[in-house]
C-alpha positions, 0 to 999 in steps of 0.5 A: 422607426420600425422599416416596412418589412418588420412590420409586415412580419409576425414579430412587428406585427406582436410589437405592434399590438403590444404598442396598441395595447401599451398605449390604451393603458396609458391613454386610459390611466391618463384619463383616470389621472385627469378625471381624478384632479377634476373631482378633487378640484371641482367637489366630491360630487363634480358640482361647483357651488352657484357662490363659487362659480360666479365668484370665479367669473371675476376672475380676469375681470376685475384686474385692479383694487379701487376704494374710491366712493362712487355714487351708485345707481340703485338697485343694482349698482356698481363700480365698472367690473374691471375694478372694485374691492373685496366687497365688491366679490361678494356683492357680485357673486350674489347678484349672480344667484339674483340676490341683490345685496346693496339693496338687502342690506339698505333696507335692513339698515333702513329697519335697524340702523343701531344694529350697524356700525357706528363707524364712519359717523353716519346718521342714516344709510348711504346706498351708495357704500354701505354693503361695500364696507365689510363691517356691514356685510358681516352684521348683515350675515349675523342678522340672517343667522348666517354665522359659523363658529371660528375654528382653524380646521379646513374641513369646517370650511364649505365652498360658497362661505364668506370669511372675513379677516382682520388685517390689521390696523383696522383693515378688514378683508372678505373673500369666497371659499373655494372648491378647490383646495391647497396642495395641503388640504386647505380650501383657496379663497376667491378675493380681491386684496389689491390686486384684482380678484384671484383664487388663493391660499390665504384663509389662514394668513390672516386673523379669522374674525368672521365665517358665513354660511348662507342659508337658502336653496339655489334653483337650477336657474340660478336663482335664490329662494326659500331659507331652508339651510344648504347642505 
């Protein structure tokens, strides 16, 4: 500690500004680091995609992965939000830009029921699990002409795509990307794969058998309208 008397000198009064000084560069190179880390997190331009932010409100949310057929409210319905599947994610987000999908994808399978899955031996829509199960989601995504090549390079990802994976032995799994990326330049994935949702380093651990852009204008409101593609 500097005494009293040195620092009412001419010398402790230099060592002081020099303090000062020193300690306005490193505030202001502190401030620059964190605004830096901001930018690369958050996007070139600081904005967060509407998809991304509403993905990422689940996030401490929804803690636990449930499969369990639920009988579902409609429109609008849900599992409790502290629990739910990778669908669910998805469903979610867009419910947050006012896009209801269990309702768009029952009235498209209502139109073109052919057009889905056969898989689950079904003979007509069930509201109640149909835009839960991710073979659905990603027929309905083809349908609106949604679909992106499948490449294995990071800078053909765009935060608020929808990736599908298989998993293997007949698991498939869907997540949101992120605007963050990995310490190697990849972008994280926003999902729920069992234990609750999570933002994390996957997108290429598993088979890629699907990738999604939508295609609509988001309002500052947050809600979604028009078909003209997001940039």
């Amino acid at each position: 500690m500097l005494g009293v008397n040195h620092l009412m000198s001419r010398t402790g009064l230099r060592r002081i500004s020099y303090l000062a000084r020193s300690m306005n560069i490193i505030s202001t190179v502190r401030i620059l680091a964190t605004s830096i880390c901001v930018l690369l997190l958050s996007g070139a331009d600081g904005r967060t995609e509407p998809l991304v932010d509403k993905a990422r409100q689940q996030i401490g949310v929804t803690k636990s992965y449930d499969p369990a057929y639920r009988k579902l409210g409609y429109p609008g319905g849900d599992v409790p939000l502290e629990t739910g599947v990778c669908s669910d994610v998805v469903v979610r987000a867009f419910r947050g830009i006012k896009i209801d999908l269990q309702k768009e994808i029952h009235e498209d399978m209502a139109k073109a029921f052919a057009q889905y899955p056969p898989k689950w031996g079904l003979k007509r829509p069930d509201l109640n699990i149909d835009h839960r199960r991710v073979p659905n989601l990603m027929t309905y995504f083809q349908r609106k002409g949604w679909s992106v090549p499948l490449t294995k390079k990071p800078a053909d990802f765009s935060s608020g795509d929808m990736v599908a994976w298989n998993l293997g032995g007949g698991v498939t799994h869907i997540g949101i990307i992120s605007d963050r990326r990995s310490t190697s330049g990849v972008p994280l994935v926003i999902h729920n794969i069992g234990q609750g949702v999570h933002e994390e380093d996957i997108l290429f651990a598993y088979q890629i058998i699907g990738h999604y852009r939508p295609q609509f204008n988001i309002e500052p409101t947050g809600a979604a309208t028009g078909a003209s593609p997001r940039r």
